[in-house]
N, C-alpha and C positions, 0 to 999 in steps of 0.2 A: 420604315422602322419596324414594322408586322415582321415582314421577312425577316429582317436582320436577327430578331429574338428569335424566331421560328429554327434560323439557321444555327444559335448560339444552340437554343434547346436540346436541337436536333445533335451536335458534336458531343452534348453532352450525356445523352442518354446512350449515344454509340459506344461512349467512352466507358459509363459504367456496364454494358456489356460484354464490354470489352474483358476490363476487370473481372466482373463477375466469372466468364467464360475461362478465363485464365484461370480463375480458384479452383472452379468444378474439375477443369482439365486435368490442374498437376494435384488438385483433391486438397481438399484443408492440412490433414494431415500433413504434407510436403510444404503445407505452407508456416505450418505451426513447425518443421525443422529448420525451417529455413527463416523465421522472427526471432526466434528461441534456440537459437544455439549459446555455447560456452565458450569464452576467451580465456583458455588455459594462459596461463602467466607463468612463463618457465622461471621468473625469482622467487618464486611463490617458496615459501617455508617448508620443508617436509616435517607434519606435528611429529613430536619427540614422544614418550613414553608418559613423560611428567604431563605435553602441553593434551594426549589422549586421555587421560586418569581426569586432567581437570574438565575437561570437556565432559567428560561422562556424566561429572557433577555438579552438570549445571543445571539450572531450571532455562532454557532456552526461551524465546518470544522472537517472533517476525510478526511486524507490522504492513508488510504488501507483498503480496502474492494477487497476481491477477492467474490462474491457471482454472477458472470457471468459464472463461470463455473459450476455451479449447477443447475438440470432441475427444475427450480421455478419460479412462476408466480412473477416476481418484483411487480407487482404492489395488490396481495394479501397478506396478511394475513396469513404468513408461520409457519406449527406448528414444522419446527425443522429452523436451523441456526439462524443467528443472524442480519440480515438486507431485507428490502423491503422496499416497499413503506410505507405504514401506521406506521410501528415502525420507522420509519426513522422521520417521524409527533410526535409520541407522547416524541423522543426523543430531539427535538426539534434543529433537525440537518437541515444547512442550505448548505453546500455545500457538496458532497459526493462525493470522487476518486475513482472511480472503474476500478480494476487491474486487466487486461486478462495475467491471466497461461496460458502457452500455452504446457508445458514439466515440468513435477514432476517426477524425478527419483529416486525407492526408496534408501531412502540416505546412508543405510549400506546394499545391497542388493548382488545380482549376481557375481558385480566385485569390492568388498571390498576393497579399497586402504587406504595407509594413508598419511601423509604429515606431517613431523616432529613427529612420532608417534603418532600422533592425527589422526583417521579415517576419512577419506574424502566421499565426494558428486561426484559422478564420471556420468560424461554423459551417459557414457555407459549404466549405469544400466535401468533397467526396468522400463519403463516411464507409472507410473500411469493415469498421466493426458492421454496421449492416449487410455487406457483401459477404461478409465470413459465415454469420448466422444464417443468409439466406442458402448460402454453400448445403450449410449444414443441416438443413430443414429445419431450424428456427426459426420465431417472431424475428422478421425483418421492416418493417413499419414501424415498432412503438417500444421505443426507448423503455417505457416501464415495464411492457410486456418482456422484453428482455432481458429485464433485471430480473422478474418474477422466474422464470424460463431459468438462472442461472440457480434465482434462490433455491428452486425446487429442485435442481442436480444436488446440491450440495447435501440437502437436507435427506434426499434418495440415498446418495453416500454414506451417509449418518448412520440412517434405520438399515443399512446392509451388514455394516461392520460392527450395529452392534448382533445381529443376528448371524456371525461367522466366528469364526474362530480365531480369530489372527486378533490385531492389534484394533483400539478401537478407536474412532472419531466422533467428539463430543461436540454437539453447541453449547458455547456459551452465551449464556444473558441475562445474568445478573451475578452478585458478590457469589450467592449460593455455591452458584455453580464452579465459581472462581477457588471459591474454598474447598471445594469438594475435588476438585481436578488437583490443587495443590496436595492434596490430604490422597491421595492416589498413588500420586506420581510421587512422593513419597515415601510409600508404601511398597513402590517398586509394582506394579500395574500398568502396563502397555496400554498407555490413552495418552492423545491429542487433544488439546481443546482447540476449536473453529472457532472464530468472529467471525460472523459478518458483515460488511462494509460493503459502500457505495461510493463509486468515484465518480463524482457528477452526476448530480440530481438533476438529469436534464430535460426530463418532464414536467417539474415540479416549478409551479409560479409561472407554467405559460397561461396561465387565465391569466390576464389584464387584472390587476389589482385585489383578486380576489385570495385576500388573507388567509380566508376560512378554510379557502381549498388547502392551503399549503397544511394549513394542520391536519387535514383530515391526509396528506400526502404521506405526514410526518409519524404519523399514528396507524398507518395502514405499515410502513417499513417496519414501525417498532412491533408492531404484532406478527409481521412476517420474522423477527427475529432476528434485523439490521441494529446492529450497535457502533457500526463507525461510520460516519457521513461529510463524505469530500462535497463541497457545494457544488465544485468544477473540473472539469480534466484542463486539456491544454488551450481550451479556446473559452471567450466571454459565454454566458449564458445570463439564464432571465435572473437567475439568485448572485451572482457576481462577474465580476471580470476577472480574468484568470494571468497571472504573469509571463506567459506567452502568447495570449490574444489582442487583437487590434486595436481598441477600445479602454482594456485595462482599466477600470473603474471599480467604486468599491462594491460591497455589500447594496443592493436593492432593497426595497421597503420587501417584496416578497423574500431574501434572500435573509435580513434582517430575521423574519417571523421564522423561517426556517428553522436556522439554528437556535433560536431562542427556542424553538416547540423541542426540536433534538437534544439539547440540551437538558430542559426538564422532566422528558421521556427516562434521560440515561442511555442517551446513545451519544458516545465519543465524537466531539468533533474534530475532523482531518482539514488545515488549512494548505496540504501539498497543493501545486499549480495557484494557487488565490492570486491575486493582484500585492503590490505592494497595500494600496489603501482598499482593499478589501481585508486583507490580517488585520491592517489598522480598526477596520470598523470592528471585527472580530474579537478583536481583544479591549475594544471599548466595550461591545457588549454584555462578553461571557464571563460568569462567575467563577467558573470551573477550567480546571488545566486543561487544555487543547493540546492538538500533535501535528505533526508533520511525520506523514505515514514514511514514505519514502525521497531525498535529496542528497546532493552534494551541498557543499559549501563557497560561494563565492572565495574566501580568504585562501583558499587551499587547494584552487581548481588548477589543474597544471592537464596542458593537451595532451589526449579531444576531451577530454570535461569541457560542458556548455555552460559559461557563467550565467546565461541568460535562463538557467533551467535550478540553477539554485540560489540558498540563500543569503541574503547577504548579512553581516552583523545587527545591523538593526532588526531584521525580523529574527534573528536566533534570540534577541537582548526581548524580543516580545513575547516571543513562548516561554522562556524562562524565566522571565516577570508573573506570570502564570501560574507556572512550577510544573508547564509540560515536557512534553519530551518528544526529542526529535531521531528522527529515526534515518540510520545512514547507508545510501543501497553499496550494491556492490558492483558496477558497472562501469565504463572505463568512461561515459559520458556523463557523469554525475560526480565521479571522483578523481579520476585520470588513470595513466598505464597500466598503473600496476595493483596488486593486489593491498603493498606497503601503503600507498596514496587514502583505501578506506580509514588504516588508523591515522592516517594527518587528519582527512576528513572531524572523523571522533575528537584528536586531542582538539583543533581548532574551536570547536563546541566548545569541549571543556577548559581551554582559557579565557573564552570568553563568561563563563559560569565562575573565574574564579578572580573574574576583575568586578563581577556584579557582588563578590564575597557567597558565593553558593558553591556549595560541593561540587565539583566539577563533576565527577561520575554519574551523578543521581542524574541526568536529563540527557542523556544519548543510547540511542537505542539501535537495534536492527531493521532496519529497513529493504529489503532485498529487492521490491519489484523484480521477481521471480515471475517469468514465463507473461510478462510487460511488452514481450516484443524487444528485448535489450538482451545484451549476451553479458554474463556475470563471468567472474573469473571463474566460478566453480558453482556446480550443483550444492542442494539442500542438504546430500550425503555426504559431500565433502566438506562440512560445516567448521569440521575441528582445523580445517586450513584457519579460519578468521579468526579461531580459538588462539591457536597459536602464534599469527601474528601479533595479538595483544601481547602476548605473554612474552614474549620473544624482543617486542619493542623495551620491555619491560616499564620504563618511565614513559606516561605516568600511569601504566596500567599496572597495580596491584593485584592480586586474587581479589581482592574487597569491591576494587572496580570493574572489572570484568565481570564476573558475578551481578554486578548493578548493571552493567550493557547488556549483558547476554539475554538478559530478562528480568530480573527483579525490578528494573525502573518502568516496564512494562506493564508487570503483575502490579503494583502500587498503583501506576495511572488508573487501571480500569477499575482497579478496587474502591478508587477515589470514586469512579464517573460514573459507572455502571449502576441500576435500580441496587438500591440498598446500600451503596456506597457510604464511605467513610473516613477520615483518617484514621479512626480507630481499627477499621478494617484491613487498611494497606498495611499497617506496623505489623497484626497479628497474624495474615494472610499471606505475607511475601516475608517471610524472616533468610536472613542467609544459608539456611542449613543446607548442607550439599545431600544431596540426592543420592539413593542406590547406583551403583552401577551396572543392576539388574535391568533399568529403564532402557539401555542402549542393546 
């Protein structure tokens, strides 16, 4: 039996060599064109003069963007993925989530499982994201050091652009800052505001029952400057079970304290990947609206959209019991073929908002999972394509709704959730006014 393990062992450390040896070879780089490409969409709409004009004046928001784990200058000029600085300008994006991976196991890999005969996301398996990092002379051991290692590129980014000349990248983390990015952009002032977010705390609550740690886990992000916190990526962890992992269970007594310590911090909670009864527990426990950073919708998946990777009406009917908001990527495995499929995606939300008697438009948002390792129809600078598909479908996108997707329902979330939040805040800090088209 010694051997036999010795022998598993042994295939399997060959095997991450193997891997490994292949990133160094063809270099992260080649590996980051080849995760992150674009699936141009030739029905894709050419924006008109009117659907460019309205674009210009919007106050924009994306909720997932993973592009911290890739070795790229943020604030250049990038000739593969799908976000930086300057396309983030011409895309006329005003607020931008950026989400540290910190573990990517490949998802049918080494230790294949399944879960109601459906193939599962298994911890176990062979964790890309560490082989990337170690590519890249990063923390390759420690999931937190990882996240830390991303926080502090982003944060380098920050203090660059504001000491240059060109456009600038701001943290946000708190109302303050919210109001002041609004009261900018504006003003017609070339600034971005950054979130940033965590996709799977997967450090966090491996002490055995030990509560205390989680908050001290929960209060080290929030002084690092994390305001959105996914509990899980694609597979179970110590804080929940995750809607494509083996086990699928809900919320943990550590996972529990988690969000309840995130929560009262003012850091947004992300239930993207959860379990079915892990949202359940979720939305028994949280006072405050939660989101779903980035999804498709089961009701409206048409092939290769993965129903098992989105949501279904009862979890949209839970965030918007809430009065969160869900955020819709733009990828052909989350929505289907085409670029038209994101607004089914959207309207589907919003008839399900408008059988609960709630404004349809106020709770769907942008979700792009940008530079995720998934191929989008279009780059962050081809933005005013998604503009104009709204526009263009026309029913039931109004200017008044689109304006609420583009970001306003956004801006209001964080105004709500973020330190200092409010409702009084969200009304006074997110108004419709259209924008300079100085911003663009």
């Amino acid at each position: 039996m010694l051997r036999g393990v010795l022998v598993s062992c042994g295939i399997i450390v060959v095997f991450l060599l193997v891997l490994l040896g292949a990133v160094r070879l063809f270099g992260a780089e080649t590996y980051d064109r080849l995760m992150n490409r674009i699936a141009a969409d030739p029905e894709a709409p050419a924006p008109t003069a009117e659907d460019k004009a309205l674009h210009e004046s919007l106050f924009i928001a994306d909720l997932h963007a993973d592009t911290l784990k890739w070795n790229r200058d943020l604030l250049e000029r990038n000739g593969q993925g799908h976000v930086d600085l300057p396309r983030l300008v011409e895309g006329n994006v005003a607020l931008q989530a950026f989400t540290i991976v910190t573990q990517s196991p490949l998802p049918y890999g080494s230790r294949e499982r399944y879960q109601n005969d459906e193939k599962c996301v298994s911890g176990g398996s062979v964790d890309m994201a560490a082989l990337l990092a170690a590519s890249q002379g990063r923390p390759a051991f420690s999931t937190r050091e990882r996240a830390i290692n991303q926080i502090e590129r982003l944060k380098n980014a920050i203090e660059r652009s504001r000491q240059g000349e060109g456009p600038e990248l701001r943290l946000i983390r708190n109302v303050d800052d919210l109001r002041q990015l609004m009261a900018d952009r504006q003003a017609g002032t070339q600034v971005v505001g950054a979130v940033m977010g965590i996709e799977g705390g997967h450090w966090v609550g491996n002490s055995p029952n030990d509560l205390q740690r989680v908050e001290e886990d929960m209060q080290e992000l929030f002084d690092l400057g994390v305001r959105q916190l996914a509990p899980n990526h694609r597979f179970d962890n110590a804080l929940s079970g995750s809607g494509e992992g083996c086990e699928r269970y809900g919320l943990t007594a550590m996972g529990e304290r988690a969000l309840k310590t995130a929560e009262q911090l003012g850091i947004a909670i992300d239930v993207a990947h959860i379990s079915q009864k892990g949202m359940d527990d979720a939305a028994r426990i949280l006072s405050k609206p939660f989101m779903v950073s980035h999804t498709g919708v089961k009701g409206s998946c048409e092939d290769p959209c993965r129903p098992a990777r989105n949501l279904s009406d009862r979890q949209i009917e839970s965030v918007l019991e809430h009065r969160g908001i869900i955020g819709i990527g733009y990828w052909p495995y989350a929505v289907g073929p085409s670029v038209w499929n994101i607004a089914d995606a959207m309207q589907h939300v919003m008839q399900v908002a408008d059988r609960m008697g709630l404004e349809p438009g106020r709770h769907v948002a942008f979700g792009s999972d940008y530079d995720g390792s998934v191929t989008p129809f279009f780059d962050v600078s081809d933005l005013d394509i998604l503009t104009a598909v709204m526009r263009q479908r026309e029913q039931p996108f109004d200017e008044r709704t689109i304006r609420n997707i583009a970001g306003l329902n956004v801006c209001r979330f964080f105004a709500r959730v973020l330190p200092g939040g409010s409702e009084q805040a969200a009304e006074e800090i997110c108004s419709p006014t259209p924008l300079p088209s100085s911003n663009v």
